[in-house]
Every structure is written in structure tokens, then in C-alpha cells.
C-alpha positions in Angstrom: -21.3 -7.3 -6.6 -18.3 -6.3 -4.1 -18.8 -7.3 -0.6 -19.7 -3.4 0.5 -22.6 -4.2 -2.1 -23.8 -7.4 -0.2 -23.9 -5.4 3.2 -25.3 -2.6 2.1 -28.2 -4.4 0.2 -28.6 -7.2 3.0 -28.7 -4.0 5.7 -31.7 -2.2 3.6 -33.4 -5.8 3.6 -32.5 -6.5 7.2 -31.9 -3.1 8.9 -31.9 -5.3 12.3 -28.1 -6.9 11.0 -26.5 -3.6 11.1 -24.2 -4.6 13.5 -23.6 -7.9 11.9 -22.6 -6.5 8.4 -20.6 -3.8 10.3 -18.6 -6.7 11.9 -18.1 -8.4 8.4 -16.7 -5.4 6.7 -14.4 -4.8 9.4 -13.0 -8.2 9.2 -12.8 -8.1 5.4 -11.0 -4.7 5.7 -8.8 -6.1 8.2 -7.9 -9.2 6.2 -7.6 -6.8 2.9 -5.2 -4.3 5.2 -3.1 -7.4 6.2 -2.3 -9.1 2.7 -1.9 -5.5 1.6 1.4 -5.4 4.3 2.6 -8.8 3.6 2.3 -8.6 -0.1 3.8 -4.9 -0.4 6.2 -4.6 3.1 7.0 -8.1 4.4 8.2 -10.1 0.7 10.4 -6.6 -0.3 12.4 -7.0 2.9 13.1 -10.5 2.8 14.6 -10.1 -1.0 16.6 -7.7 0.8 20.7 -8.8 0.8 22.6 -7.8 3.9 25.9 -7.8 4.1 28.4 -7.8 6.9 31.2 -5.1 6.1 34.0 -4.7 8.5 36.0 -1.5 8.1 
């Protein structure tokens, strides 16, 4: 079970922790969205070569 799964199933046991489970899948999509851009963006830059050409 995913973590969408837990908050869904915990906010049809608990509707009161709506809120709660919101804030969790905001800061898992957050966390997801961030390892996505270093893992994709950030490590292809730095194997990047740059060169200083004079002409």
C-alpha cells in the first residue's frame, strides 16, 4: 500500500484528519518533486565539461 493508500484509508477511518493527511501528502509530494530535480537536473549539469575558448 502506497502512501495515497494510507491517507486515503486513514481519512475514511478518521474523516476528522483530513487536514492532517492533506499536509502529509503535500510533504511527500514535495520531497518526491525535489529528488526528482536533483536526480534528473542537478547530477546532468555537474557532469557537464566547460571549457574556456578564446578566439
Amino acid at each position: 500500500m502506497n502512501l495515497h493508500e494510507q491517507c486515503l484509508l486513514r481519512y475514511l477511518q478518521n474523516p476528522d484528519e483530513l487536514a492532517y493527511s492533506t499536509q502529509i501528502l503535500k510533504l511527500n509530494n514535495f520531497i518526491l518533486e525535489k529528488h526528482f530535480i536533483l536526480n534528473n537536473f542537478v547530477a546532468k549539469l555537474s557532469a557537464l565539461s566547460y571549457t574556456d575558448s578564446e578566439v
